[in-house]
PDB file with one MODEL, atoms N, CA, C and O in Angstrom:
MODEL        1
ATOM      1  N   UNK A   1       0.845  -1.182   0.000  1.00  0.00           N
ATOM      2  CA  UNK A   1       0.000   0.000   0.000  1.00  0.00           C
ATOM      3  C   UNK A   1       0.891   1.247   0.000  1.00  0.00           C
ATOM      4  O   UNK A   1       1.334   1.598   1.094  1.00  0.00           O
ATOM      5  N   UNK A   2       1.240   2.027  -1.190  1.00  0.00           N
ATOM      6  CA  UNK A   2       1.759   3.056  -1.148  1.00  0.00           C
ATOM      7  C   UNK A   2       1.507   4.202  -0.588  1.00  0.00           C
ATOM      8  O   UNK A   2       0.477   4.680  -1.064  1.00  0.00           O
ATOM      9  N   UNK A   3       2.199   5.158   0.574  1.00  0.00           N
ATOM     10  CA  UNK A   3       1.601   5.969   1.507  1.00  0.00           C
ATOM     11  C   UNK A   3       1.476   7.552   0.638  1.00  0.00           C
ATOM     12  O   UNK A   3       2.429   7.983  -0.012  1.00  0.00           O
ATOM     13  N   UNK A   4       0.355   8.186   0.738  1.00  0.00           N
ATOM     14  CA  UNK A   4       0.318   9.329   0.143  1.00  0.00           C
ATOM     15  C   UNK A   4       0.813  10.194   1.063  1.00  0.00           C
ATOM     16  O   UNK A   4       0.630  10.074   2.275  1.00  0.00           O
ATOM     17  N   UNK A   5       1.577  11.262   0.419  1.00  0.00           N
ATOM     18  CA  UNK A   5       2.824  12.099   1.705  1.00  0.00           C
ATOM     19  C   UNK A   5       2.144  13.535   0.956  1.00  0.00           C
ATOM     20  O   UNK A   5       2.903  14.453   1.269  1.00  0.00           O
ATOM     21  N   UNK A   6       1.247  13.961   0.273  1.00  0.00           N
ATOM     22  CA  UNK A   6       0.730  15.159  -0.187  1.00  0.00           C
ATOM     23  C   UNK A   6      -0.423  15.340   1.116  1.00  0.00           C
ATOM     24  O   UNK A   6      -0.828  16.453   1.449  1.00  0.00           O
ATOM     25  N   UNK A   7      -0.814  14.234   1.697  1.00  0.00           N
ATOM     26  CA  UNK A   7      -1.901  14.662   3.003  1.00  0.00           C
ATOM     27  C   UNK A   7      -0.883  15.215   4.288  1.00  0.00           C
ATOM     28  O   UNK A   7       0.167  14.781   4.763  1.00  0.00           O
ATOM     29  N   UNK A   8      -1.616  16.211   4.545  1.00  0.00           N
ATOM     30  CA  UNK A   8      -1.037  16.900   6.065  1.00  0.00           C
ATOM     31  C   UNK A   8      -1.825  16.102   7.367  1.00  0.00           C
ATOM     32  O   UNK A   8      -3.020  16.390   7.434  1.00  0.00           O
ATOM     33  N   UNK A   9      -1.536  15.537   7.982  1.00  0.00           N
ATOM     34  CA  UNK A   9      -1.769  14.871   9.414  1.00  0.00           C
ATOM     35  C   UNK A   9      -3.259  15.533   9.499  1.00  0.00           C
ATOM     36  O   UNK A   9      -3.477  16.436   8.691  1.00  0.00           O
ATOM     37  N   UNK A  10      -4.333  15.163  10.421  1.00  0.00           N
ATOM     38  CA  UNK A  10      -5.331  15.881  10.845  1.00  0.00           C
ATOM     39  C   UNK A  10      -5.065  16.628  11.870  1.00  0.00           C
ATOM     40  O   UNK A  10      -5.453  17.788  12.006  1.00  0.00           O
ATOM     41  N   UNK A  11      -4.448  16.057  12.578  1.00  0.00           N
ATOM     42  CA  UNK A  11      -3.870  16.417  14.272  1.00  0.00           C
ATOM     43  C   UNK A  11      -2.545  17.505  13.789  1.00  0.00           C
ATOM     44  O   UNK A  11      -1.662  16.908  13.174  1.00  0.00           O
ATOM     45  N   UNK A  12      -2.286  19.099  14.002  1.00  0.00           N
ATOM     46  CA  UNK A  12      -1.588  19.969  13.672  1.00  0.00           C
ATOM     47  C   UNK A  12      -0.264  19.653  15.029  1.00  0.00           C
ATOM     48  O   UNK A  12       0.837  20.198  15.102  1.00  0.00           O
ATOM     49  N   UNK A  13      -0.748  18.798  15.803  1.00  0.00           N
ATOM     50  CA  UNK A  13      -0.195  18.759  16.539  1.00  0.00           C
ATOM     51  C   UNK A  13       1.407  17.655  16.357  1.00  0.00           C
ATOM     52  O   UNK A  13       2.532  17.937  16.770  1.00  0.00           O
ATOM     53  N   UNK A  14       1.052  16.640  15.754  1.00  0.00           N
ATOM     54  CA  UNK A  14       1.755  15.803  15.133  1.00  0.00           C
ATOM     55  C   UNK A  14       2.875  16.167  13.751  1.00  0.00           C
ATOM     56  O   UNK A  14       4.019  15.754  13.562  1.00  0.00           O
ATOM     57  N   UNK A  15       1.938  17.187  12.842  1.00  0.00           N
ATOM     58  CA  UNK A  15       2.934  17.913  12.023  1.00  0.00           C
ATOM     59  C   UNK A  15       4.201  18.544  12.306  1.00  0.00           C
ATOM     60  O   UNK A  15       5.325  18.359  11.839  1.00  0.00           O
ATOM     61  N   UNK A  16       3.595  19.614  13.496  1.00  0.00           N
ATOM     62  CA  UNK A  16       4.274  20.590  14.412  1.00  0.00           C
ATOM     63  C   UNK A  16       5.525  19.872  15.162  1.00  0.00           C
ATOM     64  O   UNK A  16       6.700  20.228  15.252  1.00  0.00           O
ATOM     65  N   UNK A  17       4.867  18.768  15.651  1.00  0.00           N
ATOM     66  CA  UNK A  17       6.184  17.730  16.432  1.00  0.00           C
ATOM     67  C   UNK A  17       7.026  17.493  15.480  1.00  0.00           C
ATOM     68  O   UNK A  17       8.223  17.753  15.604  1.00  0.00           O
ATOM     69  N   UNK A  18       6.473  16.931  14.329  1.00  0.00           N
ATOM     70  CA  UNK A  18       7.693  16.671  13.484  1.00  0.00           C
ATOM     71  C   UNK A  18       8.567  17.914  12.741  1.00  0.00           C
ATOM     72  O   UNK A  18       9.790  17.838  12.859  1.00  0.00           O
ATOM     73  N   UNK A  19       8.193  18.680  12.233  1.00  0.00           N
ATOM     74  CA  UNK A  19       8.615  20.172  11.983  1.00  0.00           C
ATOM     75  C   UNK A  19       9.920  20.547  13.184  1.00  0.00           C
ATOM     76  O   UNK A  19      11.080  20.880  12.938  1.00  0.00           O
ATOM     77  N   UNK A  20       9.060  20.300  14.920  1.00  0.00           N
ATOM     78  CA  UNK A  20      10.181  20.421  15.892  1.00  0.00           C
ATOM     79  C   UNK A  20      11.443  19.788  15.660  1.00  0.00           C
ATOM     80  O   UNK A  20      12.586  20.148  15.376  1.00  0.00           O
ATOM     81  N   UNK A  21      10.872  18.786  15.868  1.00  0.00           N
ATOM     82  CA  UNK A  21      12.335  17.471  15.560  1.00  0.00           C
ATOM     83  C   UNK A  21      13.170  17.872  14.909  1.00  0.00           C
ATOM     84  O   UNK A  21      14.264  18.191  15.375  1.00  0.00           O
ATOM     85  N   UNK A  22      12.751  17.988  13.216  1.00  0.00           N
ATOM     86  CA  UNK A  22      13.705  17.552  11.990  1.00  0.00           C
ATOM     87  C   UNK A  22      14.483  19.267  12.183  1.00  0.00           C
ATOM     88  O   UNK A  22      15.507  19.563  11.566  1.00  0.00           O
ATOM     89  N   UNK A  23      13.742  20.282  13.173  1.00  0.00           N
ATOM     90  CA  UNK A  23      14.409  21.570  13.090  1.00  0.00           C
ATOM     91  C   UNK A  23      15.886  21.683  14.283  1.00  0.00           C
ATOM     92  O   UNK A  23      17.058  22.048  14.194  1.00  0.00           O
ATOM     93  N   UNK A  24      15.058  21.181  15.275  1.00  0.00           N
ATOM     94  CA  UNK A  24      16.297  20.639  16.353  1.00  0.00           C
ATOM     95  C   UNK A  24      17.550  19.825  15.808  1.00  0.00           C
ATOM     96  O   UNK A  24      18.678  20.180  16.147  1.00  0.00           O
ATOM     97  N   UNK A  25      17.343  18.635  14.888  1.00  0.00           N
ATOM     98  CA  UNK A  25      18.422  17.822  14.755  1.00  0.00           C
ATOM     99  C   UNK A  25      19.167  18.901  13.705  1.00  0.00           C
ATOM    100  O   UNK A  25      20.376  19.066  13.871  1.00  0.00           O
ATOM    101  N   UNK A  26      18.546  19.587  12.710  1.00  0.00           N
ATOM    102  CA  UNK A  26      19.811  20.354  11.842  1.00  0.00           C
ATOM    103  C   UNK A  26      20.019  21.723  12.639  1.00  0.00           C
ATOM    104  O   UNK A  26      20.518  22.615  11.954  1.00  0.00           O
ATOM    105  N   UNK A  27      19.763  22.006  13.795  1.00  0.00           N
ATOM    106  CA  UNK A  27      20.269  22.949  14.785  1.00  0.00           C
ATOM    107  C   UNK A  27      21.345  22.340  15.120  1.00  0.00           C
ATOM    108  O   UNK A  27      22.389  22.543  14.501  1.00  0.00           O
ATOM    109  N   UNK A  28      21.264  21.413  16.251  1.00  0.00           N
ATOM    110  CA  UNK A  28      22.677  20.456  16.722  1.00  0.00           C
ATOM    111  C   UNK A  28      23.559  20.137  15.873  1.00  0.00           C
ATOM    112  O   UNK A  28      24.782  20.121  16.019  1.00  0.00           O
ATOM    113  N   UNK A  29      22.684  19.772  14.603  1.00  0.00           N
ATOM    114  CA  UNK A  29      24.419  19.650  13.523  1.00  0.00           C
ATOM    115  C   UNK A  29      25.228  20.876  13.298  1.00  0.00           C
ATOM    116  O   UNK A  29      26.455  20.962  13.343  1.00  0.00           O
ATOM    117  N   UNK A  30      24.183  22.003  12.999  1.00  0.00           N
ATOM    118  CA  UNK A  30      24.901  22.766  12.621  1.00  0.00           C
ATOM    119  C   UNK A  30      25.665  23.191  13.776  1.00  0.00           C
ATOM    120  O   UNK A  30      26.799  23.588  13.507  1.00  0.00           O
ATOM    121  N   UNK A  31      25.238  23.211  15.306  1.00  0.00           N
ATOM    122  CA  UNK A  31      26.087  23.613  16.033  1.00  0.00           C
ATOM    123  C   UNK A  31      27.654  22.697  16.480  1.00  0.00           C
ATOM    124  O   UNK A  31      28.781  23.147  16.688  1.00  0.00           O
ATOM    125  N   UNK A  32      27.179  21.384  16.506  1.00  0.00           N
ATOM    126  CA  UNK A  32      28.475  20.549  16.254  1.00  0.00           C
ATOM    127  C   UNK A  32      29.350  20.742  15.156  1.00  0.00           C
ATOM    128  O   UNK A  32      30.567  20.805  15.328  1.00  0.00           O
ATOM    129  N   UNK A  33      28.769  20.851  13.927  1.00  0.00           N
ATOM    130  CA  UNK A  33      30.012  21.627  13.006  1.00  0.00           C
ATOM    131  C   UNK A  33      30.907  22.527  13.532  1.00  0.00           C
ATOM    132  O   UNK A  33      32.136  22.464  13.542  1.00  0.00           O
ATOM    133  N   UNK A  34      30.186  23.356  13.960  1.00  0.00           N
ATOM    134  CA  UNK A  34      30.467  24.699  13.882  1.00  0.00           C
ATOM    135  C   UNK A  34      31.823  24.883  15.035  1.00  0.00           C
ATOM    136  O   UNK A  34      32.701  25.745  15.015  1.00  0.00           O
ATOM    137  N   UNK A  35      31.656  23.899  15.884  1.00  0.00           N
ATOM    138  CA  UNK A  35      31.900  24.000  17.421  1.00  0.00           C
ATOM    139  C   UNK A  35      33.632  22.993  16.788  1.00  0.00           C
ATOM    140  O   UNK A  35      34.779  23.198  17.185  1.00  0.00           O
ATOM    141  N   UNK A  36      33.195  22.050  15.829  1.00  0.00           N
ATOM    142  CA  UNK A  36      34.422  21.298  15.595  1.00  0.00           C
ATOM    143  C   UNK A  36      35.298  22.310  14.931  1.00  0.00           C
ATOM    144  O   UNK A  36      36.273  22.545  15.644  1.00  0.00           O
ATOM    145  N   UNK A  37      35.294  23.083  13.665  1.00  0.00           N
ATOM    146  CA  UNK A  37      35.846  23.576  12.780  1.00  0.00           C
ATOM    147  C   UNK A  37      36.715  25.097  13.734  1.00  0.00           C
ATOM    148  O   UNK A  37      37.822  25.558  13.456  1.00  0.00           O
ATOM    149  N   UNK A  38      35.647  25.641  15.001  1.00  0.00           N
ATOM    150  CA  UNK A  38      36.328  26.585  15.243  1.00  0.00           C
ATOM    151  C   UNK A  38      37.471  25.749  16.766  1.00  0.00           C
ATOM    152  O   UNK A  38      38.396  26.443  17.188  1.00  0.00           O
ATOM    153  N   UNK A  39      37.309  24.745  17.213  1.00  0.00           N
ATOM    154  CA  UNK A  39      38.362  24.406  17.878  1.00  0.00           C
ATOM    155  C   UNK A  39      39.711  24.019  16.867  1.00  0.00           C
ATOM    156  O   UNK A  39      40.775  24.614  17.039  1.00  0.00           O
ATOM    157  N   UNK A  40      39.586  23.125  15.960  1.00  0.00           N
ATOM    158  CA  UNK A  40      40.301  23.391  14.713  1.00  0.00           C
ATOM    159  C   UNK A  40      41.172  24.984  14.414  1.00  0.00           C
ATOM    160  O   UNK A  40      42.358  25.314  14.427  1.00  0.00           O
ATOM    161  N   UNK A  41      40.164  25.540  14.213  1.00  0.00           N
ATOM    162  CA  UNK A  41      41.464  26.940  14.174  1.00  0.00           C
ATOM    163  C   UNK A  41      41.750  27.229  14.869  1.00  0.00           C
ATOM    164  O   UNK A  41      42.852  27.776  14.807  1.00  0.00           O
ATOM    165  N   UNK A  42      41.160  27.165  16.006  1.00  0.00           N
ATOM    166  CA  UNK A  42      42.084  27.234  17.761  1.00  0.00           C
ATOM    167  C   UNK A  42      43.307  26.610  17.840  1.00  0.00           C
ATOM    168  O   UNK A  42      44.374  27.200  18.010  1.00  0.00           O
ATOM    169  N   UNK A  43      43.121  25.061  17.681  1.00  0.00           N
ATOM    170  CA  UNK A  43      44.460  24.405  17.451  1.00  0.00           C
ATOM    171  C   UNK A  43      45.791  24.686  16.507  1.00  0.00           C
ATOM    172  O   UNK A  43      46.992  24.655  16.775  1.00  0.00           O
ATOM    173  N   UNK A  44      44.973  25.009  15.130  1.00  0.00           N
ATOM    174  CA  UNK A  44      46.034  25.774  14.236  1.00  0.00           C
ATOM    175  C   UNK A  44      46.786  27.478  14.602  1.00  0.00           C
ATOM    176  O   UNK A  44      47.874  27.815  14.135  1.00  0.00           O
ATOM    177  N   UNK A  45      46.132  28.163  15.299  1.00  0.00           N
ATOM    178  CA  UNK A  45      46.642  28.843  15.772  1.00  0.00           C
ATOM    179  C   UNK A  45      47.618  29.402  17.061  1.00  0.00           C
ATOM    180  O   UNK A  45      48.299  30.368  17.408  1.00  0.00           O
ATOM    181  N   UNK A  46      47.164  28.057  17.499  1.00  0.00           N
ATOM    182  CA  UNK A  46      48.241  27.893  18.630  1.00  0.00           C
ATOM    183  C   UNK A  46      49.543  26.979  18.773  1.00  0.00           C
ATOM    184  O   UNK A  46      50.527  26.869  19.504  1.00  0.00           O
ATOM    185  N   UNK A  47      48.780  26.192  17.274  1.00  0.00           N
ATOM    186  CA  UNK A  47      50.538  25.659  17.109  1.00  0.00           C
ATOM    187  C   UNK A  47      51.396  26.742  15.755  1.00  0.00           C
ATOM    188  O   UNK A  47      52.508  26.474  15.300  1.00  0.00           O
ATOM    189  N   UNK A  48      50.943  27.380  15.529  1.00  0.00           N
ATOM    190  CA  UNK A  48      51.370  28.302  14.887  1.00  0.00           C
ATOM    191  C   UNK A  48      52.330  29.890  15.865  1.00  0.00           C
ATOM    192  O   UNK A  48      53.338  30.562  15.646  1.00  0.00           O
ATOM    193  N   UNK A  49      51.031  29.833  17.161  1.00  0.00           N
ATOM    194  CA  UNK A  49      52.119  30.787  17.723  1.00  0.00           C
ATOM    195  C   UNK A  49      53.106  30.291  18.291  1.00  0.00           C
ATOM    196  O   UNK A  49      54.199  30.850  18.390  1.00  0.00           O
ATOM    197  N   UNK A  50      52.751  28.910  18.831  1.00  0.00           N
ATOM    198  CA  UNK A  50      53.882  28.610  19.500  1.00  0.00           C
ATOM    199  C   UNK A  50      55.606  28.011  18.100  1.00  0.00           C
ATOM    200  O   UNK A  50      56.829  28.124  18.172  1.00  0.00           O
ATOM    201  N   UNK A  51      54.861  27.565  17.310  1.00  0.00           N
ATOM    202  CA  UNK A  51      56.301  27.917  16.231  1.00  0.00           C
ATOM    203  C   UNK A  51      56.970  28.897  16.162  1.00  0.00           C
ATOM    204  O   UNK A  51      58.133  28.816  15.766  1.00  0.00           O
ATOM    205  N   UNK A  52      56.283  30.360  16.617  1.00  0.00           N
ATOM    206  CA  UNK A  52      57.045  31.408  15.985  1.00  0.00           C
ATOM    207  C   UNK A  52      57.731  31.705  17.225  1.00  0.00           C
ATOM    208  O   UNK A  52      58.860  32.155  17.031  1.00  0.00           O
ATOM    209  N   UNK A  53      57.382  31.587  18.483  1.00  0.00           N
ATOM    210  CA  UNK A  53      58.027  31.605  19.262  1.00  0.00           C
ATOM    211  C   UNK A  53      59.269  30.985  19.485  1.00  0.00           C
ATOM    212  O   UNK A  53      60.320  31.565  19.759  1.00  0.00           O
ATOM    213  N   UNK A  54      59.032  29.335  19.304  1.00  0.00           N
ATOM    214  CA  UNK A  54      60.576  28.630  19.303  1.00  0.00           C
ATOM    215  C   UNK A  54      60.915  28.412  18.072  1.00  0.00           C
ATOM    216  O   UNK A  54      60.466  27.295  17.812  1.00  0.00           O
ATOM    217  N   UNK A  55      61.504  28.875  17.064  1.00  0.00           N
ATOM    218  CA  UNK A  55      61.923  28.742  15.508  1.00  0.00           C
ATOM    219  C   UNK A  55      62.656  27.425  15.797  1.00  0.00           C
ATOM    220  O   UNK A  55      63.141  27.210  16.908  1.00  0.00           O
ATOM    221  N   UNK A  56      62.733  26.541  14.780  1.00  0.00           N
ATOM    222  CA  UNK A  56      63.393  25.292  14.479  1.00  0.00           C
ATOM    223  C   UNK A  56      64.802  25.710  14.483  1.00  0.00           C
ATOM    224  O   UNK A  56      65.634  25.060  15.116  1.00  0.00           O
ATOM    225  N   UNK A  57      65.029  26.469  13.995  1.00  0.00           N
ATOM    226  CA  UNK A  57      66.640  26.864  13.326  1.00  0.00           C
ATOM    227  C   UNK A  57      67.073  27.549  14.153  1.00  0.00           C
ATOM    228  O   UNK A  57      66.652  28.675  13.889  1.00  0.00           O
ATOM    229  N   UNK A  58      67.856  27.600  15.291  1.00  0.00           N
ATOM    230  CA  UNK A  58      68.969  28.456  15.948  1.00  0.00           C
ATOM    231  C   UNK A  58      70.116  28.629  15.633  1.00  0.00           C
ATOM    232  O   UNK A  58      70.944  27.719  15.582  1.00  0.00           O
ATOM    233  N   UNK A  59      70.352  29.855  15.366  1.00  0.00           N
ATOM    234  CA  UNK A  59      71.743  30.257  14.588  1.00  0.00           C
ATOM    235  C   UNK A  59      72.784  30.065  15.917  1.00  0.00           C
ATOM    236  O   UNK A  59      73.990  30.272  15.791  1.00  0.00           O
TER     237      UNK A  59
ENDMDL
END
């Protein structure tokens, strides 16, 4: 029995839940991205200052 997905729920209440959900989970992703990529440049920038501080090469 193929489900028709053009009908909206009767219950607005059930739509709404799902609307919540699927809006929450691409909130959290986007905030887990977001949260990975800027510790990432945290890390690159702190091994970056700390290079310039101790240079490899001592004359």
């Amino acid at each position: 029995m193929p489900m028709n997905f053009s009908e909206i729920p009767e219950n607005p209440f059930i739509f709404l839940s799902w609307v919540t959900a699927i809006g929450l989970f691409v909130s959290l992703t986007e905030a887990t991205i977001k949260i990975r990529i800027q510790k990432r440049n945290n890390y690159r920038k702190r091994v970056e200052l700390i290079s310039n501080l101790y240079p490899k090469k001592l004359a």
